[in-house]
KEKE-3310 file (N, C-alpha, C; in steps of 0.2 Angstrom, whole numbers, plus 5000, padded with zeros to 4 digits):
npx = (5091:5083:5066:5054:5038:5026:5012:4999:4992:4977:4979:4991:4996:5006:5022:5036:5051:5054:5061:5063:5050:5034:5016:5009:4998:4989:4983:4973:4968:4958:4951:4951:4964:4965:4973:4982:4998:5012:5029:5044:5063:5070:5080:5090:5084:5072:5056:5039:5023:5008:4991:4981:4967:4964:4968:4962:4954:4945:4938:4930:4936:4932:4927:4937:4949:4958:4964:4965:4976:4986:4990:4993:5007:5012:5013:5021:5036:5036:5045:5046:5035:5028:5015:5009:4998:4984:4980:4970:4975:4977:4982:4989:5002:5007:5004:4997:5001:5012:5023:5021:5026:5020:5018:5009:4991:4972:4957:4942:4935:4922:4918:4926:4938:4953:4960:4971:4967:4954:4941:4944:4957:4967:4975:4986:4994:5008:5004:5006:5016:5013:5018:5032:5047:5061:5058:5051:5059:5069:5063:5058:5072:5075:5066:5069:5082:5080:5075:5062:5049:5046:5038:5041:5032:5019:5001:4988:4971:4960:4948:4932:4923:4916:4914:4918:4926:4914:4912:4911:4916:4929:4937:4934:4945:4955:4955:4960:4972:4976:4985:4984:4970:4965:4958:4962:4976:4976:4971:4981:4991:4990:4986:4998:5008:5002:5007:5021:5027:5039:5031:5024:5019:5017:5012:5004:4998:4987:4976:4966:4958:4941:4942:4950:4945:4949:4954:4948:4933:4936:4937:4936:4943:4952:4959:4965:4974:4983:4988:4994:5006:5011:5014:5025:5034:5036:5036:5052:5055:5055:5062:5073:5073:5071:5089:5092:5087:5091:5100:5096:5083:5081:5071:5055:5046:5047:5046:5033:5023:5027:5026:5011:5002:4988:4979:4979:4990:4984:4971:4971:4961:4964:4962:4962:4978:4983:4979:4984:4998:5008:5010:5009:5017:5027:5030:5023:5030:5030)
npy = (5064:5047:5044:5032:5028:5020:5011:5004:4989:4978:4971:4979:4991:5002:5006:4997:5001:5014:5029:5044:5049:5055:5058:5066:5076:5079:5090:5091:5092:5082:5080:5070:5061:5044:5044:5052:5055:5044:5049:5048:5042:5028:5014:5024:5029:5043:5039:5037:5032:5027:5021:5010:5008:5018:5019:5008:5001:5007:5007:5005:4995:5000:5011:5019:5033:5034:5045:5055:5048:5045:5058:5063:5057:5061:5075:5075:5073:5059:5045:5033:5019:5005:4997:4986:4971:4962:4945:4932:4917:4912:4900:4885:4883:4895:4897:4900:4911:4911:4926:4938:4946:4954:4958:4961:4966:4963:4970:4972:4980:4992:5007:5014:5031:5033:5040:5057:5065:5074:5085:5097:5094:5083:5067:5052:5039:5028:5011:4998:4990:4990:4991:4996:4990:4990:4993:4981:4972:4975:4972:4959:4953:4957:4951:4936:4938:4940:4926:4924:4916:4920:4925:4930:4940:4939:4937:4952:4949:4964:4966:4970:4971:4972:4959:4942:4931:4923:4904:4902:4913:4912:4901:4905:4917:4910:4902:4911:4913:4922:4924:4930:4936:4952:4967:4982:4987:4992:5004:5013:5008:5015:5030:5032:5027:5040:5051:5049:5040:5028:5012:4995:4981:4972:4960:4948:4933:4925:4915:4904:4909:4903:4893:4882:4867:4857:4864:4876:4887:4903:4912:4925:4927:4917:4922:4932:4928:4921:4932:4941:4933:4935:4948:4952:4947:4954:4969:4966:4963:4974:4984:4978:4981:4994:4997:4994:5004:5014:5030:5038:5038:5027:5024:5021:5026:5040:5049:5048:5057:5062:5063:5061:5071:5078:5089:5105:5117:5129:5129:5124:5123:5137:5133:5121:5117:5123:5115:5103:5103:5101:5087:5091:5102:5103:5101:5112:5122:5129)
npz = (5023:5020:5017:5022:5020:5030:5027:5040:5043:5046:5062:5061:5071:5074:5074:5081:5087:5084:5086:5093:5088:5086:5087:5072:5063:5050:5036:5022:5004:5003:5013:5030:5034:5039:5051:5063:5059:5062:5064:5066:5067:5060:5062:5055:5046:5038:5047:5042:5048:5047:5055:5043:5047:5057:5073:5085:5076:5067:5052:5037:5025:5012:5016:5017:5015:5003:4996:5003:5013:5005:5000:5011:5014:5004:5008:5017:5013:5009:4998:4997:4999:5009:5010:5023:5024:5025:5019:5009:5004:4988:4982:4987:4990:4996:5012:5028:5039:5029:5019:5006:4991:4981:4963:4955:4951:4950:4950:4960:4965:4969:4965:4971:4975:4966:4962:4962:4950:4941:4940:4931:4927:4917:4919:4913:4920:4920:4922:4921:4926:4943:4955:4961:4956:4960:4975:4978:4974:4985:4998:4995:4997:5009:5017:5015:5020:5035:5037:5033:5027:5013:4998:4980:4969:4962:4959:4968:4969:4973:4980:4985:4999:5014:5017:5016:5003:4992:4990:4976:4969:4974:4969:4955:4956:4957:4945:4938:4939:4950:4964:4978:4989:4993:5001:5002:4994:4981:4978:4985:4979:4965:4969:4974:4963:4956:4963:4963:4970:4976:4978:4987:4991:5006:5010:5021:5024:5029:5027:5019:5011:5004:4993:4998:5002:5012:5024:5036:5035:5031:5048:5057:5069:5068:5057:5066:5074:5067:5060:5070:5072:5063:5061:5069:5062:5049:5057:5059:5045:5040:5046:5042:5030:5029:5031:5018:5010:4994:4994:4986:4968:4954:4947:4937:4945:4951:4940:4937:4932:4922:4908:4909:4910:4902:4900:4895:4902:4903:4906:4918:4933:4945:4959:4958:4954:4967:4977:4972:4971:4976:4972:4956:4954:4950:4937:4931:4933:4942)
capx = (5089:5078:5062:5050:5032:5021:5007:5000:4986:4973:4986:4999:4993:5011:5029:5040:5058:5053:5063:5060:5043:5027:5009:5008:4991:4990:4977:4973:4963:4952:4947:4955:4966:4964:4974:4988:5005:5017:5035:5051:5067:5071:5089:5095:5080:5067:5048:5032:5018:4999:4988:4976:4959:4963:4969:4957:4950:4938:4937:4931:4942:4927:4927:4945:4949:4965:4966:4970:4979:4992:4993:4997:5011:5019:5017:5025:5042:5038:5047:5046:5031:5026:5009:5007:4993:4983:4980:4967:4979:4972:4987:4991:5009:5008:5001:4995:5007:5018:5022:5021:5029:5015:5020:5003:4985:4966:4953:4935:4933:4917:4917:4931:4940:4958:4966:4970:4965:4948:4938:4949:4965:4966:4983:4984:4998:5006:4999:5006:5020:5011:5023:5040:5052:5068:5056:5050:5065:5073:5059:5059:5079:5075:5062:5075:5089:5077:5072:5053:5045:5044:5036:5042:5028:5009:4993:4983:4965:4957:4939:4927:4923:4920:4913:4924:4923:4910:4915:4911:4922:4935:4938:4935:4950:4960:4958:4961:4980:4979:4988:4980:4966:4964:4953:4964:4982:4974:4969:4985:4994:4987:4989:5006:5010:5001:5010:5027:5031:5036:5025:5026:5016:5021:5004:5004:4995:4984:4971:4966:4949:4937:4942:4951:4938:4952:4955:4943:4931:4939:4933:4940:4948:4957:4966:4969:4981:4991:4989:4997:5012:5015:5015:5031:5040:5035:5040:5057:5058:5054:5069:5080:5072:5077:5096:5096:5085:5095:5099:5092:5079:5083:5064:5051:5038:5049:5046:5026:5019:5033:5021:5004:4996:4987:4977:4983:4991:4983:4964:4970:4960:4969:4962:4966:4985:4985:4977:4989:5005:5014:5010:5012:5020:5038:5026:5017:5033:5029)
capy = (5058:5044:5046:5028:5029:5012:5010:4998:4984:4974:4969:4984:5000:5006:5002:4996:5002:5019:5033:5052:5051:5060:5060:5074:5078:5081:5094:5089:5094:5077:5078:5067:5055:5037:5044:5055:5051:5042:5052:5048:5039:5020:5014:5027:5033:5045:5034:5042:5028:5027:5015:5012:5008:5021:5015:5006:4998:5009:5010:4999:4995:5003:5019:5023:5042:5032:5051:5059:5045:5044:5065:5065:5053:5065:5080:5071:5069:5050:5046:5027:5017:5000:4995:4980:4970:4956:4943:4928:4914:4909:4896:4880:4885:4901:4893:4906:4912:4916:4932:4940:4954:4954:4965:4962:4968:4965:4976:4970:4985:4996:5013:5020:5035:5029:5045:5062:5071:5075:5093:5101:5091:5075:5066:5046:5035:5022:5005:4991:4986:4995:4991:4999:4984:4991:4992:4976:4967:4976:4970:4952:4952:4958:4945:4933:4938:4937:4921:4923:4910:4926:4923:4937:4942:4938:4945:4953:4955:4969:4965:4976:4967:4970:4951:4938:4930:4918:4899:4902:4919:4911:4898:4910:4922:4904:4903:4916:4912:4925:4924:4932:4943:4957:4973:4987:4990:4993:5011:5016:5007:5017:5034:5030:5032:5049:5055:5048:5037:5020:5006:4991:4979:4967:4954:4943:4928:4923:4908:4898:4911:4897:4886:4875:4863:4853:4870:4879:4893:4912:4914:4931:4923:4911:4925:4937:4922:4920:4940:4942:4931:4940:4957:4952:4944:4961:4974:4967:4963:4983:4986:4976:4982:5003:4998:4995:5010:5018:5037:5040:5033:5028:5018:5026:5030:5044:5053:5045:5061:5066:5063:5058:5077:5079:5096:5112:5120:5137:5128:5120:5128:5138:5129:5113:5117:5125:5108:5098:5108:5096:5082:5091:5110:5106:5100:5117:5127:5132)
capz = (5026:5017:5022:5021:5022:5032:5028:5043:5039:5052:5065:5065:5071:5079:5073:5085:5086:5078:5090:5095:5085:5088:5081:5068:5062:5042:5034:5014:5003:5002:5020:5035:5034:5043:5058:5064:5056:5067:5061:5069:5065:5062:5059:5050:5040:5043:5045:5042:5049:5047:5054:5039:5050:5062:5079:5087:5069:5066:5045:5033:5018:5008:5019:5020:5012:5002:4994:5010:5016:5001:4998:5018:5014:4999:5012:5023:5012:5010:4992:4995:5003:5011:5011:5025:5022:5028:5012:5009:5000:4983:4980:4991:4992:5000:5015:5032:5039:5024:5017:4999:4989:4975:4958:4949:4955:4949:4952:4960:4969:4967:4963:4976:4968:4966:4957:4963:4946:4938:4941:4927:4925:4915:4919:4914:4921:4919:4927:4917:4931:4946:4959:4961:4954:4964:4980:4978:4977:4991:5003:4995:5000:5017:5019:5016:5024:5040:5037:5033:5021:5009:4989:4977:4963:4963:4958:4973:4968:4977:4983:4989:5007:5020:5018:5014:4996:4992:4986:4968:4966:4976:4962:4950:4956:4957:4937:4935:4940:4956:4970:4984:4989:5001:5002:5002:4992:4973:4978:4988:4973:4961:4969:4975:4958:4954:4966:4961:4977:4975:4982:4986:4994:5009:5010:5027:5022:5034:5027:5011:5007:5005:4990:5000:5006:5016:5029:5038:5029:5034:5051:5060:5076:5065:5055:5070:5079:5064:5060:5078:5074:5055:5063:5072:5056:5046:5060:5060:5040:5038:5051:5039:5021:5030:5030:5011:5006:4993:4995:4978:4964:4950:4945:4932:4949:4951:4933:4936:4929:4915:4901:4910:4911:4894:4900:4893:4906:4905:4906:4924:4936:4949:4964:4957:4955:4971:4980:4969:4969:4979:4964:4948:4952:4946:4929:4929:4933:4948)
cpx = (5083:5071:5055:5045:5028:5016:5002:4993:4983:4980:4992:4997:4999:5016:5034:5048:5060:5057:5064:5056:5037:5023:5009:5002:4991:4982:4979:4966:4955:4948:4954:4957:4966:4963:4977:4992:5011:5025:5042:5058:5069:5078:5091:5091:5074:5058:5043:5027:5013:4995:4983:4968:4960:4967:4962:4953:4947:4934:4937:4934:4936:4926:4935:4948:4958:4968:4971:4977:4988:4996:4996:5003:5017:5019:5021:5035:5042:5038:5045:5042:5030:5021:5010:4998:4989:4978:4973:4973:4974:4977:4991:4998:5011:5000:5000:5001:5013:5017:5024:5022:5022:5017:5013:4994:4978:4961:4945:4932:4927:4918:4921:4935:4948:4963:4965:4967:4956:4946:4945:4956:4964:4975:4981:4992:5000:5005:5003:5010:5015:5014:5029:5045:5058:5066:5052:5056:5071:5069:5059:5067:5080:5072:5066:5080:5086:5073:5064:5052:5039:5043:5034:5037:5022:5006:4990:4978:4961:4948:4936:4926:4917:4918:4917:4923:4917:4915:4916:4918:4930:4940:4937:4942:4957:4962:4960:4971:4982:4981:4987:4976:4966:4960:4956:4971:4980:4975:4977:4990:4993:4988:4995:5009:5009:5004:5016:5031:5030:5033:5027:5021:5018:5015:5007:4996:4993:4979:4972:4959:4946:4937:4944:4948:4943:4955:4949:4941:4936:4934:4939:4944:4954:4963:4967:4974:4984:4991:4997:5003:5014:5015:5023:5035:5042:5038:5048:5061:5057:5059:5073:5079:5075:5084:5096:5090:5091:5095:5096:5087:5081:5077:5061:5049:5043:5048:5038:5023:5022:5029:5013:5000:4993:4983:4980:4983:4988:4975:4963:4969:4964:4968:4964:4974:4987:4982:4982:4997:5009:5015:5011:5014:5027:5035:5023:5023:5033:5032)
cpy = (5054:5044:5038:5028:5022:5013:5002:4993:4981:4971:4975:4991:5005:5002:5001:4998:5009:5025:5040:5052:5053:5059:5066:5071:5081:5084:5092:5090:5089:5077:5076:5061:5048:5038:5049:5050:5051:5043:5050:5045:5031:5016:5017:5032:5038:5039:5035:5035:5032:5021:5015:5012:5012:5018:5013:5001:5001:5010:5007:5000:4999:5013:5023:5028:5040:5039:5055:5055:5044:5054:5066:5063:5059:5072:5080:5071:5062:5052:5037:5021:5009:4999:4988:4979:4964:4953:4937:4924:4908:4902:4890:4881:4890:4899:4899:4905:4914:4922:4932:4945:4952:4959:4964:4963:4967:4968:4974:4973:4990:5004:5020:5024:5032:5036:5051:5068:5070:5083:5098:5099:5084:5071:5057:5044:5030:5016:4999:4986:4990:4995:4994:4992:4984:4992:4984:4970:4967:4972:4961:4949:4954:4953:4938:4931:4940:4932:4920:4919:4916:4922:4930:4937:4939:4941:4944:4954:4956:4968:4971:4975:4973:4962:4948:4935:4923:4912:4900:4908:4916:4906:4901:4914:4915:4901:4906:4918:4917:4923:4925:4937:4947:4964:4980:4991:4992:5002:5016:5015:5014:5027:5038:5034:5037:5051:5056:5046:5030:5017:5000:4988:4972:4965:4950:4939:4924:4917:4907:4901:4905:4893:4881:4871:4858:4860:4872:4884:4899:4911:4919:4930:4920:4916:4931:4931:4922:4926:4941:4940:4933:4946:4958:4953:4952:4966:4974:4965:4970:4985:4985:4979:4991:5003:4997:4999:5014:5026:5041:5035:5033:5024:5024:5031:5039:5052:5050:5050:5065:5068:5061:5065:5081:5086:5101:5115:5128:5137:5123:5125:5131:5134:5123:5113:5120:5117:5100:5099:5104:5089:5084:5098:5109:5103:5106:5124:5132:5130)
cpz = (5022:5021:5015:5024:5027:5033:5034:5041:5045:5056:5066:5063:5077:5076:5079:5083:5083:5087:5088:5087:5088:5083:5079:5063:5055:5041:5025:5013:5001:5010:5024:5032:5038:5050:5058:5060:5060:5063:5067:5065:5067:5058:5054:5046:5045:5040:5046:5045:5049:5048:5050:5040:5056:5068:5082:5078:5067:5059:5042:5028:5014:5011:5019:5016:5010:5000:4998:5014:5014:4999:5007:5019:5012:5003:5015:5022:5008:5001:4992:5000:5003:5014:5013:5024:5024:5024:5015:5005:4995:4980:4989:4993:4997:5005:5020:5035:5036:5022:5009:4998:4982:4971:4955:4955:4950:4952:4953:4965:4963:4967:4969:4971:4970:4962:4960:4955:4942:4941:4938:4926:4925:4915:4917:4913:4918:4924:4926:4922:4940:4955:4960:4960:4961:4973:4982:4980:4983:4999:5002:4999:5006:5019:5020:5019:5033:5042:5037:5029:5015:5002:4986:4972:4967:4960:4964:4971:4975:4975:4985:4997:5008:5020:5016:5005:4997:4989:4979:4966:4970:4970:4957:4950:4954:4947:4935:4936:4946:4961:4978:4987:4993:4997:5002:4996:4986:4973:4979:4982:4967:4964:4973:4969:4954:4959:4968:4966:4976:4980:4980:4991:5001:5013:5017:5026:5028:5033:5020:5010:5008:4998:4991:5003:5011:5022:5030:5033:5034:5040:5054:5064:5074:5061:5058:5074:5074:5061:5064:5077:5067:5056:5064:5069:5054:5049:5059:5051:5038:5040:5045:5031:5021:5030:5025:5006:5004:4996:4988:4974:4957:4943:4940:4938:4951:4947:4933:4929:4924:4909:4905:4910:4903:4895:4900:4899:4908:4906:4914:4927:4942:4955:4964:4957:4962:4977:4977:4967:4971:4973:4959:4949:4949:4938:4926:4930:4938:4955)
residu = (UNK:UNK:UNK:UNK:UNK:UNK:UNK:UNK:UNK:UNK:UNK:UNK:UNK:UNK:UNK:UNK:UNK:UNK:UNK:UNK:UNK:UNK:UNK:UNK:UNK:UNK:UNK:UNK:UNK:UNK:UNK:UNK:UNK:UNK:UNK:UNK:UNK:UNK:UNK:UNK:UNK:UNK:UNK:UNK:UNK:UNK:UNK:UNK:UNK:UNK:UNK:UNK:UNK:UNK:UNK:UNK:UNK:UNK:UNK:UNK:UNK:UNK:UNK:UNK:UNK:UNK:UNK:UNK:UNK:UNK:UNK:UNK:UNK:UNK:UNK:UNK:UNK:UNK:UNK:UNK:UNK:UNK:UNK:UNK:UNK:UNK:UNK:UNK:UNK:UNK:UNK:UNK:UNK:UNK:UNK:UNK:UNK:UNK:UNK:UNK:UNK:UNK:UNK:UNK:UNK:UNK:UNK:UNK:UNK:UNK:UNK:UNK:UNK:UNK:UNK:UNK:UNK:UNK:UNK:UNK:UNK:UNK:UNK:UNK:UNK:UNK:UNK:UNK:UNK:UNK:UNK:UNK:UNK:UNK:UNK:UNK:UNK:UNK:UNK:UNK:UNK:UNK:UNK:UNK:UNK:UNK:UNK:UNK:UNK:UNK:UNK:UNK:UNK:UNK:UNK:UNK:UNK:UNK:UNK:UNK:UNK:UNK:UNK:UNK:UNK:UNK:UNK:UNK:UNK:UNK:UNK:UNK:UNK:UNK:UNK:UNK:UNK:UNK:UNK:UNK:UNK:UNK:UNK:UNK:UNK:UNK:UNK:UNK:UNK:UNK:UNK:UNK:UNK:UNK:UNK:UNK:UNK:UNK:UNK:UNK:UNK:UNK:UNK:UNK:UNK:UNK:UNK:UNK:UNK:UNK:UNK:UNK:UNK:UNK:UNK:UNK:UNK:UNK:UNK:UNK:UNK:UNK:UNK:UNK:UNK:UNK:UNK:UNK:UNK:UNK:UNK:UNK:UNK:UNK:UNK:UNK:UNK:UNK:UNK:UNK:UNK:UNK:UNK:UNK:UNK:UNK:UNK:UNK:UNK:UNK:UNK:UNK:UNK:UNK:UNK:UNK:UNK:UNK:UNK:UNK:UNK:UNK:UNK:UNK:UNK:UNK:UNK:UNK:UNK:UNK:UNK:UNK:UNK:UNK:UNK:UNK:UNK:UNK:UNK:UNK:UNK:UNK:UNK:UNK:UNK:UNK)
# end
């Protein structure tokens, strides 16, 4: 059985529709994960869920332990993930309320670790597409074919927050030709693919950040009311993106780490291949 990860975003900390599932409790070796992991079955597939700020909200995009959050994922089974997200709209077209498949990402995040390798094993990815292609356009063609006012491609830049952007950086991102901002999918991106699980990101666009001097500035009220009614679209475009999950991969993120582990394998420490056996042991022979 196909087994799809959700990752949930401000506004959805529970999937609707999801049957004989239960909270299962993940041990990793980066610490605790967000939450429990909400495991059951959703038309047809098996659906690993996590709400990303805990239930209850309790975890700023800066504190969130994406380590534990994406290795609990690949213990889990999960081969192909969905990162909900709740975006700023740096483009007049992609108005609040709409939704976004984004394939491209900036990075204006501070000092989060974002890679399972370091302390004795050097692996480097690649990045250049950092999306999963073939999960992208399954979720654009579900958006779709539920009628959402879905927009396929983008750049997300990832901020640090927890504040919102200042005017000046918000025109700055807008030169820079990006698309939409938010606070959290860069990291999950990123070790998605050490971990050899596609990713893909499904942004709910909630405001105009603050370059548009004709809309209100960000204030929180404002984008949990149109949050609350982009939760709904999302719970039921994920319903329809599970019926045309393949049974197979046939993408790079699959072979992520084929060529990316340049440390001589007889100089990886044991502890570290036993803490990352589930990521690189069919690489190490083991």
């Amino acid at each position: 059985m196909t087994t799809l990860g959700v990752i949930g975003g401000s506004g959805l900390y529970q999937m609707n529709g999801i049957e004989r599932g239960e909270w299962v409790s993940v041990d990793t070796p980066f610490g605790a994960p967000s939450d429990a992991y909400f495991v059951g079955e959703l038309e047809g597939a098996r659906v690993v869920f996590l709400p990303r700020h805990g239930r209850g909200h309790r975890i700023l995009p800066s504190e969130l332990n994406f380590r534990a959050n994406i290795y609990g994922m690949k213990k889990l089974g999960v081969e192909q993930l969905i990162a909900v997200s709740a975006v700023g709209s740096l483009k007049k077209e992609i108005a609040p309320g709409h939704l976004v498949v984004p394939d491209q990402f900036i990075d204006r995040t501070r000092g989060r670790i974002s890679t399972f390798f370091g302390r004795g094993i050097v692996a480097h990815v690649s990045f250049a597409d950092p999306m999963c292609g073939d999960l992208t356009r399954l979720l654009a063609a579900a958006g779709r074919e539920r009628g959402a006012m879905i927009h396929e491609g983008g750049t997300y830049v990832c901020m640090e927050g927890p504040q919102f952007s200042t005017r000046a950086e918000s025109f700055l991102y807008r030169s820079w030709g990006a698309d939409i901002i938010g606070m959290t999918n860069l990291q999950e991106a990123k070790l998605a693919r050490e971990a050899e699980i596609c990713f893909a990101t499904l942004a709910l666009a909630t405001d105009y950040d603050c370059w548009n001097t004709e809309a209100s500035d960000v204030v929180i009220k404002d984008v949990l009311a149109i949050l609350n009614k982009n939760v709904a679209m999302a719970q039921d475009l994920i319903r329809s993106a599970v019926k045309r999950l393949p049974t197979g991969r046939s993408c790079p993120c699959a072979q992520a780490l084929a060529q990316a582990i340049i440390t001589d394998r007889a100089h990886i420490p044991a502890a570290v291949k036993q803490e990352l056996g589930i990521i690189i042991g069919k690489y190490l022979g083991e």
